[in-house]
C-alpha positions in Angstrom: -24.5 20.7 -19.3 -23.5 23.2 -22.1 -23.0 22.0 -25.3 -19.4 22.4 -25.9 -18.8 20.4 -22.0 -21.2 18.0 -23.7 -18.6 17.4 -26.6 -15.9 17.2 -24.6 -17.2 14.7 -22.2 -18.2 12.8 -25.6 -14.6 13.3 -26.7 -13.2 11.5 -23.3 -15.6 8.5 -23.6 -14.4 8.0 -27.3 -11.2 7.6 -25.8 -12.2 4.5 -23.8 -14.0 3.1 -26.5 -11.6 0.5 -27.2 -10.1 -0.3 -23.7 -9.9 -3.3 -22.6 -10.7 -4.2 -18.9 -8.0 -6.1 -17.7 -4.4 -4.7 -15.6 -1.7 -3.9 -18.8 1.0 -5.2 -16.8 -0.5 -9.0 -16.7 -1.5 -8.9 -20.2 2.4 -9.6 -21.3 3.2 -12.5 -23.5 5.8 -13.7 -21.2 3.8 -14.5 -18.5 4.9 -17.3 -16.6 3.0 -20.4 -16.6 1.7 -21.0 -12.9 3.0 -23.8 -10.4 1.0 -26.6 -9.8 -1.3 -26.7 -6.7 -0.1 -28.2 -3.8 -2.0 -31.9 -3.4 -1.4 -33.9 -0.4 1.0 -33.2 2.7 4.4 -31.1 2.8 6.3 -29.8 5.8 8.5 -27.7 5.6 11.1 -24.8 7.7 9.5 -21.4 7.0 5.9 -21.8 5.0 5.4 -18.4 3.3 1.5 -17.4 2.6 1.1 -15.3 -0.1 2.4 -14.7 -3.8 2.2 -11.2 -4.0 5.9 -9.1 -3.5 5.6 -9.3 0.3 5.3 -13.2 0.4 7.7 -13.3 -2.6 10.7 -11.0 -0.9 10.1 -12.8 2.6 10.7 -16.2 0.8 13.5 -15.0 -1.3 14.8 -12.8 1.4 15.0 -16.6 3.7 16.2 -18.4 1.6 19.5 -15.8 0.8 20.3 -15.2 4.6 20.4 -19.5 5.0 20.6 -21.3 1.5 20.0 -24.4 3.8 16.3 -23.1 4.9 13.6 -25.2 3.7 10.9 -22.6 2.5 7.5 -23.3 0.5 5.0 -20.2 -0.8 1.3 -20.5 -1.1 -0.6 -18.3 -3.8 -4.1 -18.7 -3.6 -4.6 -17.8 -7.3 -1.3 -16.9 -9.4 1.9 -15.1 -8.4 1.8 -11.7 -9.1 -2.3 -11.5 -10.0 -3.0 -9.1 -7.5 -2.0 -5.6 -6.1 1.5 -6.7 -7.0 0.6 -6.9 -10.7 -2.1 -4.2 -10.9 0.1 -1.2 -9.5 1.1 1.7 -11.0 5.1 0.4 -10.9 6.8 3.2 -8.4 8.9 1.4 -6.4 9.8 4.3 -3.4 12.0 4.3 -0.8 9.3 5.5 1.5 8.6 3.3 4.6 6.4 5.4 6.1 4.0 6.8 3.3 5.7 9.7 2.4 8.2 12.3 4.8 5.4 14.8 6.2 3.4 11.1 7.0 6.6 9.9 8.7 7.4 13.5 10.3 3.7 13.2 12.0 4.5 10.1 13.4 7.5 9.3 14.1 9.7 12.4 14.2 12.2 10.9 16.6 12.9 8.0 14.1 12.3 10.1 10.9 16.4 10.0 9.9 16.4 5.7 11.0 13.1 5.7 8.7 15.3 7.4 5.9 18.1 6.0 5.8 16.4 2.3 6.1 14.2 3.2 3.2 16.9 4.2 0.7 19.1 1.5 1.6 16.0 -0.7 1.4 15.6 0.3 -2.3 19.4 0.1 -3.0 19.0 -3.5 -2.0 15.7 -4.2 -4.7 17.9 -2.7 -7.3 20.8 -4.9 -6.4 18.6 -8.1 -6.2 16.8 -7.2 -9.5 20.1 -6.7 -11.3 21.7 -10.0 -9.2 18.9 -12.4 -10.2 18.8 -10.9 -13.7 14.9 -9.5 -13.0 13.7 -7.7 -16.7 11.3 -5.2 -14.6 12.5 -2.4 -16.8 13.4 -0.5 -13.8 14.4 3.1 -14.1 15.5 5.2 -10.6 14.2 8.5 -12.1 12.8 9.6 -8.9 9.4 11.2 -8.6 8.0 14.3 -8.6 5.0 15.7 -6.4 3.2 18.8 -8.2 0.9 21.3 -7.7 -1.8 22.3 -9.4 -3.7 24.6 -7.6 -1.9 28.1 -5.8 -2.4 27.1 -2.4 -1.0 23.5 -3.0 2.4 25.4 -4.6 2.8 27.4 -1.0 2.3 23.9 0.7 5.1 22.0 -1.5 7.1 24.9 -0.2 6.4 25.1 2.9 7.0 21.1 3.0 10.3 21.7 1.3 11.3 24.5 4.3 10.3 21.5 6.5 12.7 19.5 5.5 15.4 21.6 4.8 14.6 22.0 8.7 15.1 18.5 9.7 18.0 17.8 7.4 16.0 16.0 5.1 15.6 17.8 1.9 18.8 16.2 0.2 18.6 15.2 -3.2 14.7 16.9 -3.3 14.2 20.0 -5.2 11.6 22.8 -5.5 10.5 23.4 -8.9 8.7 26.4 -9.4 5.9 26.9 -12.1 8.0 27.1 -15.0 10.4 24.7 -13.8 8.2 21.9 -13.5 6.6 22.7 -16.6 9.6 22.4 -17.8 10.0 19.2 -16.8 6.5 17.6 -17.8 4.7 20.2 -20.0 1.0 20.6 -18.2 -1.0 24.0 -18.3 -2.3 22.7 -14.8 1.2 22.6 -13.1 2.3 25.3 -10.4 4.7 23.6 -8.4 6.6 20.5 -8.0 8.8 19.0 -5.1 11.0 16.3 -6.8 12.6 13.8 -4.9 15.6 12.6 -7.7 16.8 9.4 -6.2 14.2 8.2 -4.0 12.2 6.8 -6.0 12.6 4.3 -9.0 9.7 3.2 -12.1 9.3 -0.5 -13.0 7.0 -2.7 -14.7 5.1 -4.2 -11.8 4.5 -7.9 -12.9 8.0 -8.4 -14.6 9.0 -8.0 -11.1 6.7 -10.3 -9.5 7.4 -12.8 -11.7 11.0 -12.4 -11.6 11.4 -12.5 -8.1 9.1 -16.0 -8.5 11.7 -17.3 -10.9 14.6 -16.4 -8.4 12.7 -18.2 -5.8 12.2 -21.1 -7.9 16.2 -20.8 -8.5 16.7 -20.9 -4.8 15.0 -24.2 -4.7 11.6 -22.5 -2.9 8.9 -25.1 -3.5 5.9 -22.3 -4.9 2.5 -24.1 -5.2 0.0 -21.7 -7.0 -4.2 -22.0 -6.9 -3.2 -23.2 -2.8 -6.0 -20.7 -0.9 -4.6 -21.7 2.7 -7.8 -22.0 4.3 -6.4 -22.5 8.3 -3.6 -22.0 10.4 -3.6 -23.8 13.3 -0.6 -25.4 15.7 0.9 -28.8 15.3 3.1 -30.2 18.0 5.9 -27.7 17.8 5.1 -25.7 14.7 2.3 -24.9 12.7 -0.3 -26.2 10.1 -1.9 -24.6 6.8 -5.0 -26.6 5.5 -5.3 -26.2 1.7 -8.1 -27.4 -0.5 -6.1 -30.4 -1.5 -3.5 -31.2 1.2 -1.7 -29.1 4.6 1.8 -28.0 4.8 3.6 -28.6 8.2 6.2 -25.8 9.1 7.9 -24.6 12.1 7.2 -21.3 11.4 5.0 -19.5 9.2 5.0 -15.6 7.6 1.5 -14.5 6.9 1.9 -12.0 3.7 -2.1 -11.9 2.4 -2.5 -8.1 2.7 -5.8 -7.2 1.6 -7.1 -10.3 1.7 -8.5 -12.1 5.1 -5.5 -12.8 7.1 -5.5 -16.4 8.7 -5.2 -14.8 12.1 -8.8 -13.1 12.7 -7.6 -10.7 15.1 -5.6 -8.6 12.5 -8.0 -8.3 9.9 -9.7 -4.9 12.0 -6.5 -3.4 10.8 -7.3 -3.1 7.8 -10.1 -2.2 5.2 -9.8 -2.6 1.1 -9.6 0.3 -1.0 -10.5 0.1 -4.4 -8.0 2.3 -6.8 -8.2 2.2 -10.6 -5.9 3.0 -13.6 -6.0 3.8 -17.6 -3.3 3.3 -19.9 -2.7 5.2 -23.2 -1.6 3.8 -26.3 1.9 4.4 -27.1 2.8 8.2 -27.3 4.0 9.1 -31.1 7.2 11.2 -31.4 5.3 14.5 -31.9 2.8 13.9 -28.7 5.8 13.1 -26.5 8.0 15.9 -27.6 4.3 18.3 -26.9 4.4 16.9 -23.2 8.7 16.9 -23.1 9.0 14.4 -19.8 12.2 13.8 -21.0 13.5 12.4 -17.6 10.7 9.6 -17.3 10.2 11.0 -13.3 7.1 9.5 -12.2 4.8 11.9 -10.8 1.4 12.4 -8.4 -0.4 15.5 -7.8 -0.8 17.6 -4.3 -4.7 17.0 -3.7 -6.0 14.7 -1.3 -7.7 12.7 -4.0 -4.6 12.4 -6.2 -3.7 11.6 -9.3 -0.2 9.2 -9.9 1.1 8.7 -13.4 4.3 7.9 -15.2 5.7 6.7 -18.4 5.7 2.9 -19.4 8.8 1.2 -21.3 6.8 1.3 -24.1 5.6 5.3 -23.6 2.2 5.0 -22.8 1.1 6.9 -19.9 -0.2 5.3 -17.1 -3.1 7.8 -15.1 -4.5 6.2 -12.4 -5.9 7.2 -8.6 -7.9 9.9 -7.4 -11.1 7.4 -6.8 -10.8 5.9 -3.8 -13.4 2.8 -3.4 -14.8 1.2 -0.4 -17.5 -0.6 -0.4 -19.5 -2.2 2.6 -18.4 -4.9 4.8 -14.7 -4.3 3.1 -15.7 -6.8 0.6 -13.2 -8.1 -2.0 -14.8 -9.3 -5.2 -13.6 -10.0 -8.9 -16.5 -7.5 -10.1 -15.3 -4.6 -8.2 -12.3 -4.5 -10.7 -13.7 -2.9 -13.0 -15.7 0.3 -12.9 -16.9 2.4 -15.9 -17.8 5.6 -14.1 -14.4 6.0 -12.6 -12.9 5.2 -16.2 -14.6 8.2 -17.5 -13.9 10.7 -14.9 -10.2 9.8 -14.9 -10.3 10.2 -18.6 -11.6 13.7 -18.2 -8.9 14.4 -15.9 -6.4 13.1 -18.2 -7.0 15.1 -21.1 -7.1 18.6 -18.6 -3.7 17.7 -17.3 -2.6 16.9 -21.2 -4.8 19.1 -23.2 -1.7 19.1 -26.4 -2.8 14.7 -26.4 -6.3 15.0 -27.7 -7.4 12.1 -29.6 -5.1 9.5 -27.7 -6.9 6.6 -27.1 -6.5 4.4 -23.5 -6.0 0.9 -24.2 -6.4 -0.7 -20.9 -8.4 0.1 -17.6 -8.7 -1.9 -14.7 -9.0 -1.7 -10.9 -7.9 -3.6 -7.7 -7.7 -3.8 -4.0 -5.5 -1.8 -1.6 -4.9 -3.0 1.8 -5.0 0.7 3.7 -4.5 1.2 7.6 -5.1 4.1 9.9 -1.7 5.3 9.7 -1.2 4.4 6.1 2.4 2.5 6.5 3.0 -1.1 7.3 2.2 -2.6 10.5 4.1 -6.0 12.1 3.4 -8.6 14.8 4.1 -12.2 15.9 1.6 -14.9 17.0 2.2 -18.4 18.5 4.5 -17.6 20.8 6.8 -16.0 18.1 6.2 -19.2 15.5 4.1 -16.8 12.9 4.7 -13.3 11.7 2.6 -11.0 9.7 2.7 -7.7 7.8 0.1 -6.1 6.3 -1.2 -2.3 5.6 1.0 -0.7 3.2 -1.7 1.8 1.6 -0.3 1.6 -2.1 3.0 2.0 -1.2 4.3 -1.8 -1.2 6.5 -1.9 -4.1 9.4 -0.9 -2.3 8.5 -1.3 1.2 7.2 -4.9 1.2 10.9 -6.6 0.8 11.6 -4.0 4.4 8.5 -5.8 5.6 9.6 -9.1 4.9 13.1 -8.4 6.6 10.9 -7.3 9.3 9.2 -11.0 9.6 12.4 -12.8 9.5 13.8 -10.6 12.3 11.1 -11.3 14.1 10.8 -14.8 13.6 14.1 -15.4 14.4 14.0 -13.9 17.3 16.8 -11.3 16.7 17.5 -7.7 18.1 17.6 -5.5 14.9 17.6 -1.8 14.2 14.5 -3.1 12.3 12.8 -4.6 15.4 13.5 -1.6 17.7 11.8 1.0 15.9 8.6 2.0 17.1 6.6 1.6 13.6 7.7 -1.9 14.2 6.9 -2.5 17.4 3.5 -0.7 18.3 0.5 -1.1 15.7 -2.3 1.5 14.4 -5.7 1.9 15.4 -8.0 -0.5 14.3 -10.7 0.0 12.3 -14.2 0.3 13.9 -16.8 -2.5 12.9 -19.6 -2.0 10.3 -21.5 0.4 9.9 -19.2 2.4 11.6 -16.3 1.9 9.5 -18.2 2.3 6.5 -19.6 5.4 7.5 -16.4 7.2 8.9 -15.1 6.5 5.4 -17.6 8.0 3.8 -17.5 10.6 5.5 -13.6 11.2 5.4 -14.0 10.7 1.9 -16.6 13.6 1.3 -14.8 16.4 3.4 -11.4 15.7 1.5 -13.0 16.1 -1.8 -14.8 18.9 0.1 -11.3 20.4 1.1 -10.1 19.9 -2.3 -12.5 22.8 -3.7 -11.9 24.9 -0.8 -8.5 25.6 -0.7 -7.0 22.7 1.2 -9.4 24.0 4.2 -10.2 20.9 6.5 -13.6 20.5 8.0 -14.0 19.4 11.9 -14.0 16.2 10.7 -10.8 15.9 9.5 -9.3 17.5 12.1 -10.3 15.2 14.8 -9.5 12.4 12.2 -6.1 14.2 12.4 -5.7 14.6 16.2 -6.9 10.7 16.4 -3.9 9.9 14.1 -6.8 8.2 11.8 -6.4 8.6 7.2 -7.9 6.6 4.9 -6.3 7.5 1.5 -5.6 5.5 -1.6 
């Protein structure tokens, strides 16, 4: 390594000299103090598992359509603890992983997929300002930028795409110096920003708020409950806990990356480990040097990306690009952290932001993604209709989690929705293949898209049969 790459790799690691290896987001003074664990027996109409935003929409969700329902949540650690309090806060109107992911896959349901989406995150934004949720959310949209030439002819070829379909409204092509304009990087080429589809939040404000409207509601929320097994009884079903067993007549199943009490869905997933830094707070000089005067959140064009945005407190979040799986899908407190990652994200940082040299990251931390072969949420029933799941939204479960958990009720109910007739509802993705085969497919996916991230964008075979199959893995 040459000396003066030697001093700046130096410079990056000074910058995480003092960061401290836990999620920012959960390190907030008004952290709630958790429930008590269940002990004993409860029974109960609708027994939601899970304390993350999926299991937390589905239970708030039941108990506005029917005050009367009798509805008790299950966290297996703390509300909030997981992905749902380690994310990077975008809260998109995406169901489907992004339009050209939606486009792929379900072109004839594209618009329904659209218009479900936004109204889906008109409806958080109503519920956050209706149960008085401090989440600090800000509907500044997002912006997707290029920073290489051949990823600016693909942003606008994307937007042509849309304007094709009748999809491009409210999204805008930003050329080089109008992106720049925007957020001030040497790096950026291109942007596509999508203005109101997208909205920035403080991701454990929400999940505990929405844990606080529950409790409100009169939802019974036992915390440090693992459920251990679902099994029938009589007419409904029973969850065994370490201490006690809830009785319920129906049951939604809202784990996501973590083993799901019905075996035969767990193939559809695998865990993807994705980390994050955050900066100190920006002074007044650094943030008028980078301008991001709109607080857009953004994410870069290569297939091992890059999302950041602006925290309340205007520190910059930088977090993705690694994306970790490790063997057997294993889930494990020690895979939160990882230094290596830390550093090579900190060198990314500081190319993107050359003008914020000498910032100093405060925080840096990891956690689990549940990602599918299709990278958008998948659905089901089991027990003759008594339990629903959903499970596989690939980072993007902010926003599409509460869909998801409108999706269960339908289906538990039994009812004929526009949400139960669309075909990303009613037909799942491929599964993934057992060890070592999965392992080894994801290796190798992951080495020809860094591969096709130095060449041009140019896929390998690989990828392209990955691509016929309608398999991904991305974080």
């Amino acid at each position: 390594m040459a000396p003066s790459a030697m001093s700046r790799q130096a410079d990056w690691t000074t910058s995480l000299s003092e960061a401290q290896p836990v999620a920012y987001w959960l390190e907030d003074p008004g952290k709630p103090h958790p429930e008590p664990a269940l002990t004993g027996a409860d029974t109960c109409d609708l027994l939601v598992v899970g304390g993350g935003y999926s299991g937390l929409w589905t239970a708030l969700n039941a108990k506005e359509r029917d005050p009367g329902r009798d509805v008790v949540l299950l966290e297996g650690h703390e509300v909030g603890w997981a992905a749902s309090g380690r994310n990077g806060g975008f809260c998109a109107a995406s169901l489907t992983h992004g339009l050209s992911n939606g486009l792929a896959r379900w072109p004839g349901e594209i618009h329904r997929l659209q218009e479900l989406g936004l109204r889906n995150l008109d409806e958080i934004e109503a519920a956050v300002a209706r149960h008085g949720i401090d989440c600090e959310f800000e509907r500044t949209g997002e912006i997707d930028v290029a920073t290489e030439t051949y990823q600016a002819w693909e942003l606008r070829d994307r937007y042509k795409e849309l304007e094709q379909h009748g999809l491009a409204d409210g999204i805008e092509f930003l050329d080089a110096d109008a992106v720049r304009a925007q957020v001030a990087s040497p790096t950026f080429e291109a942007g596509l920003w999508d203005r109101r589809g997208v909205a920035m939040l403080n991701p454990a404000k929400l999940a505990w708020g929405l844990k606080r409207a529950c409790l409100a509601l009169g939802v019974r929320v036992y915390e440090h409950t693992p459920a251990l097994e679902l099994k029938q009884y009589g007419a409904g079903m029973a969850v065994r806990t370490p201490y006690g067993v809830v009785r319920a007549r129906q049951v939604a199943l809202c784990t996501n990356i973590f083993p799901n009490l019905l075996k035969r869905v767990r193939a559809y997933t695998v865990p993807v480990y994705d980390y994050a830094l955050m900066t100190e707070p920006l002074t007044a000089g650094q943030l008028e040097a980078i301008g991001w005067q709109n607080r857009q959140g953004l994410g870069d064009s290569a297939n091992q990306f890059h999302y950041f945005r602006l925290s309340a407190d205007n520190r910059i979040l930088w977090g993705g690009y690694d994306a970790v799986h490790h063997y057997g899908g294993r889930v494990r407190r020690e895979y939160d952290d990882r230094p290596e990652t830390y550093a090579k994200l900190a060198g990314h940082f500081f190319t993107c932001f050359p003008q914020l040299e000498g910032v100093r990251f405060s925080h840096a931390w990891g956690g689990a993604i549940d990602t599918c072969s299709r990278f958008s949420a998948f659905f089901g029933t089991a027990h003759q209709g008594k339990v629903a799941y959903a499970a596989g939204y690939t980072g993007l479960g902010v926003g599409a989690t509460r869909f998801g958990a409108d999706v269960m009720l339908d289906l538990l109910a039994g009812e004929d929705t526009e949400r139960t007739r669309l075909e990303m509802v009613r037909r799942k993705p491929l599964p993934f293949p057992p060890e070592p085969f999965a392992w080894t497919g994801i290796a190798l996916t992951k080495w020809s898209l860094a591969r096709a991230d130095a060449h041009g964008g140019r896929r390998n075979l690989w990828l392209k049969a990955m691509d016929r199959l309608g398999l991904g893995f991305d974080s």
